[in-house]
N, C-alpha and C positions, 0 to 999 in steps of 0.2 A: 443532571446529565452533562457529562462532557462528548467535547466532538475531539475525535483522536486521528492522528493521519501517521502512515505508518510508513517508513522502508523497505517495504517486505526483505529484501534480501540481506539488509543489513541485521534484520529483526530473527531472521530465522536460520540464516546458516551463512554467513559471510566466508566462510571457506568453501563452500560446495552449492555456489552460486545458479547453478544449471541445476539443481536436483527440484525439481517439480511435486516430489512426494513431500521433501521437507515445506513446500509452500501451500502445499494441500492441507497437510498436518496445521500449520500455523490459523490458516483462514478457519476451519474448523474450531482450532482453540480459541481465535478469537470470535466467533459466533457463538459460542455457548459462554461464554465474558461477558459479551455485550449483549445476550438475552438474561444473563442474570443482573446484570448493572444497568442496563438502559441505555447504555453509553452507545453515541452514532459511531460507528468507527470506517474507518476507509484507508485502505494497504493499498500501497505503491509498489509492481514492480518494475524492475527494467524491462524494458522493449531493445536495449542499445545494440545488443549484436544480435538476436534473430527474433524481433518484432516481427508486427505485422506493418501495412504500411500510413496507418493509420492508430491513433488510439483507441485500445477496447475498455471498455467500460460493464461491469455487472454486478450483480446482486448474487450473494450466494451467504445464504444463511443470514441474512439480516446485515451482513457488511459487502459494504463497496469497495468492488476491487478492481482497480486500474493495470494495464499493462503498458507504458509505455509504447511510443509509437516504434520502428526500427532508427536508429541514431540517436535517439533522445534520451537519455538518463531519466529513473525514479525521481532525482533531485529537482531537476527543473521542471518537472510535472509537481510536486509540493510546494516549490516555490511560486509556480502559477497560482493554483488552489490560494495560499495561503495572501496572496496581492491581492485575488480578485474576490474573496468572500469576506463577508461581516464575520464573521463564528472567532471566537477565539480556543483557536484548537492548540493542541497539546500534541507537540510534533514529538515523534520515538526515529531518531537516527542517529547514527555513528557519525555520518558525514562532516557533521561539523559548520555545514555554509547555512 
C-alpha cells in the first residue's frame, strides 16, 4: 500500500481552476483507484481565494479530501502533512516546492 497526497487542482485541470465538476470527477476517479489498489490517498485543494475560514477536511469514497483554509495555498497544507507525518507518501504536483 502506498500513501499518495495529491494537488487536486494541479492534478485535475490547471487551466480551469474553479471548475468543481472537474474535481468531483477526479476524487471519484481516484476512489475507485484506491478501492482497487488499497492505496490511502488524500487530494489537496486550494481554499486561497474563496475558502472557507478554516480548513475542511472529509471522506468521500474512501479518499481524504482537504480544502484549504481561505489565503492558504494546497502547497502549504502538503508541506504541513508531509513535516508532520511518518508515512512516506508519494506527492503528485506540478508545483515544484
Amino acid at each position: 500500500m502506498a500513501y499518495i497526497l495529491i494537488d487536486g487542482y494541479n492534478l485535475s485541470a490547471p487551466l480551469t481552476k474553479t471548475s468543481k465538476k472537474n474535481a468531483a470527477k477526479l476524487i471519484e476517479d481516484l476512489s475507485k483507484y484506491s478501492n482497487k489498489t488499497g492505496h490511502d490517498i488524500t487530494i489537496v485543494f486550494d481554499g486561497w481565494k474563496n475558502g472557507m475560514g478554516a480548513e475542511t477536511n472529509m471522506m468521500i469514497g474512501g479518499v481524504k479530501v482537504i480544502y484549504s483554509r481561505l489565503a492558504e495555498k494546497a502547497d502549504r497544507v502538503i508541506m504541513r502533512l508531509i513535516s508532520t507525518s511518518h508515512k512516506a507518501w508519494i506527492v503528485v504536483s506540478s508545483d515544484r516546492r
